[in-house]
N, C-alpha and C positions, 0 to 999 in steps of 0.2 A: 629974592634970587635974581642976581645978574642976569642979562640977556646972553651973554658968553659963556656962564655956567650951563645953564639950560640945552643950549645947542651942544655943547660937549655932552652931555647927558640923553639929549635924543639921538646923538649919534651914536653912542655904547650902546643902547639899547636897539636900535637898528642893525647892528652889526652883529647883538646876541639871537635876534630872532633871526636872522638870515643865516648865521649856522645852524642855528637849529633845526630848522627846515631843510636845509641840507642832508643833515644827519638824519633824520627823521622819512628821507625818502626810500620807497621799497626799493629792491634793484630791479635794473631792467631786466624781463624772461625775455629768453632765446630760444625762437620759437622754430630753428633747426629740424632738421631731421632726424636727429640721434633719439624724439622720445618716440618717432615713429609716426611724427605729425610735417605735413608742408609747413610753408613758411607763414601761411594763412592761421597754420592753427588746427586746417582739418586732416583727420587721420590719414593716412596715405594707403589706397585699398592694395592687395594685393594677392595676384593670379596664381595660378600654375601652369606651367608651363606643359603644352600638352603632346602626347608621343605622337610625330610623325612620322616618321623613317619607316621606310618601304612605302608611303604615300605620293600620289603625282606631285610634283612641283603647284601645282596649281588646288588641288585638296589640300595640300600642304597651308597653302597660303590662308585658305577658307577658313580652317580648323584653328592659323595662328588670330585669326582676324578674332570672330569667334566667343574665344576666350577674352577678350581683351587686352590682344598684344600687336604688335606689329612685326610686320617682315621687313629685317635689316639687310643684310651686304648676304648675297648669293652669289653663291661660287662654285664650280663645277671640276668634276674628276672624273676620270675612267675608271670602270669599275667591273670587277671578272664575273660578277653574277648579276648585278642590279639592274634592271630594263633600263635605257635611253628614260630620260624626265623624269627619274624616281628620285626620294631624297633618302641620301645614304648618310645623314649625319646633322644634326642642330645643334646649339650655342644660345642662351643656357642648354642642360640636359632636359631633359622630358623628368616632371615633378619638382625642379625644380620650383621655390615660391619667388615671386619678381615684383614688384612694380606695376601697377597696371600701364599699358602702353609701353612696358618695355619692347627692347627691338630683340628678334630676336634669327640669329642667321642661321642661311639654311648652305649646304653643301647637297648640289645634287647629281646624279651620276651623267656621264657620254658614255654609258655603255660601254662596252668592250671595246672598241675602236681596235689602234695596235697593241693594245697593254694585253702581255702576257702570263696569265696565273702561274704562278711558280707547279712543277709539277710534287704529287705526292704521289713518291713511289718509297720502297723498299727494296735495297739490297741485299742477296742471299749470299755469303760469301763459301766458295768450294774452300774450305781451311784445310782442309785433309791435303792439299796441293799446293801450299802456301810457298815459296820459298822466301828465302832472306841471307844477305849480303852484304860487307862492306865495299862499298866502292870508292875507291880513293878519286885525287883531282885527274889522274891519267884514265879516267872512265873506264868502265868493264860492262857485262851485260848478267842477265839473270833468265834461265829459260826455266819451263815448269810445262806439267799437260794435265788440263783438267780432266775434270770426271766424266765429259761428254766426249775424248778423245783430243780436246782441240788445243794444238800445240802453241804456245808463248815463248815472244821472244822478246826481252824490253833489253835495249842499247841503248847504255849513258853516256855521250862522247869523252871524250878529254874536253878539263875546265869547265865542267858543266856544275861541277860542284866545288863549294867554296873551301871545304873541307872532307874530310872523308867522314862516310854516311852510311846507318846501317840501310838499305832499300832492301823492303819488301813488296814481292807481286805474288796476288792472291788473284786467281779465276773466280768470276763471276757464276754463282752457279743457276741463278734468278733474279730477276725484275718484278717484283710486285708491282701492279699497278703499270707495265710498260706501256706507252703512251701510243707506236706505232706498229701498225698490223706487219703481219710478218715471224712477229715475235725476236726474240734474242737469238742472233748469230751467234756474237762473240763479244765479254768485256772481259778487263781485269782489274784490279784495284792497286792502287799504289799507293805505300806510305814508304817514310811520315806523310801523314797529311797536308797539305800547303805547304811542301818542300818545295822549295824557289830554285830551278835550272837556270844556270845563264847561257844555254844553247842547250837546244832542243833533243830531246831523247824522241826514241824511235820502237814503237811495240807494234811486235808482228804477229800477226794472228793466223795458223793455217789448222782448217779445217780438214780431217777425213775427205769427207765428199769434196772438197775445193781444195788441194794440194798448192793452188798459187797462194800467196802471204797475204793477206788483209794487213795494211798498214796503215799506222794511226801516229804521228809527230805532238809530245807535248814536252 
């Protein structure tokens, strides 16, 4: 055998084991997080997240520690019942399962400060004294006398209304729940409800015992 043949021949055979070997490789794992392992390999443990809400800010923190989580981004709100330093709210939820050393934020209350609780009350409405009317764009008015004697007067001006509207005014007969001592003078209720004036109407209120007009511009 030639010295030229030979080297031709070690060279095919070089080039056959070296695909081979190719082919013949496992692939590489990916050692992600999607089977629920770090990038190491080891499994990635993971907590619960534990209820704090209604806890100081500072118990709060203990309780997230604790567990094996951290305390993330805290942020603050007025709030109508919850003491000054209490936590009104976390991110995850409480049972959630996480990550160990996830973060995890807290929302805690300023107390009542100026924020105002929406009031719950109930309207009782006198229907037995209802009345109802169209009033066109040249305004007209609507009178009625509840059942406690107290006489109503609502004045719609001209161009107060876009179009002509049925308005009714209904005496207030009760206030569930009224908020200031004294108790209920005098209300009355007007619909439609959220009917939009473009100048202002005028309800007058006179009582028996107080013959002057209570007046009220909406």
């Amino acid at each position: 055998m030639n010295t030229s043949r030979f080297f031709h021949l070690l060279f095919v055979l070089v080039v056959v084991l070296a695909s081979a070997a190719i082919i013949g490789c496992p692939p590489v794992r990916d050692n992600g997080n999607d089977d629920g392992n770090d990038n190491d390999g080891t499994p990635v443990t993971e907590v619960e997240v534990p209820d704090v809400v209604g806890e100081t800010q500072a118990a709060a923190q203990t309780a997230i520690a604790n567990a094996g989580l951290s305390v993330g981004e805290v942020t603050h709100e007025h709030h109508a019942t919850a003491p000054e330093g209490s936590v009104i709210g976390h991110a995850p939820a409480a049972g959630t399962s996480v990550a160990a050393n996830s973060a995890v934020n807290l929302v805690v209350s300023l107390g009542l400060g100026d924020f105002l609780p929406p009031l719950d009350v109930g309207i009782v409405l006198d229907s037995d004294n209802s009345v109802s009317r169209v009033i066109s764009r040249d305004g007209g008015s609507l009178e009625t006398i509840g059942a406690d004697g107290v006489h109503y007067l609502l004045t719609i001006p001209e161009n107060a209304l876009a179009q002509p509207t049925e308005i009714t005014l209904t005496p207030v007969a009760a206030i569930d729940g009224f908020p200031f001592s004294g108790g209920l003078k005098a209300a009355a209720h007007m619909e439609p409800s959220g009917q939009v004036l473009f100048a202002p109407a005028i309800l007058e209120a006179t009582h028996a015992d107080h013959p002057e007009p209570g007046m009220a511009a909406g």
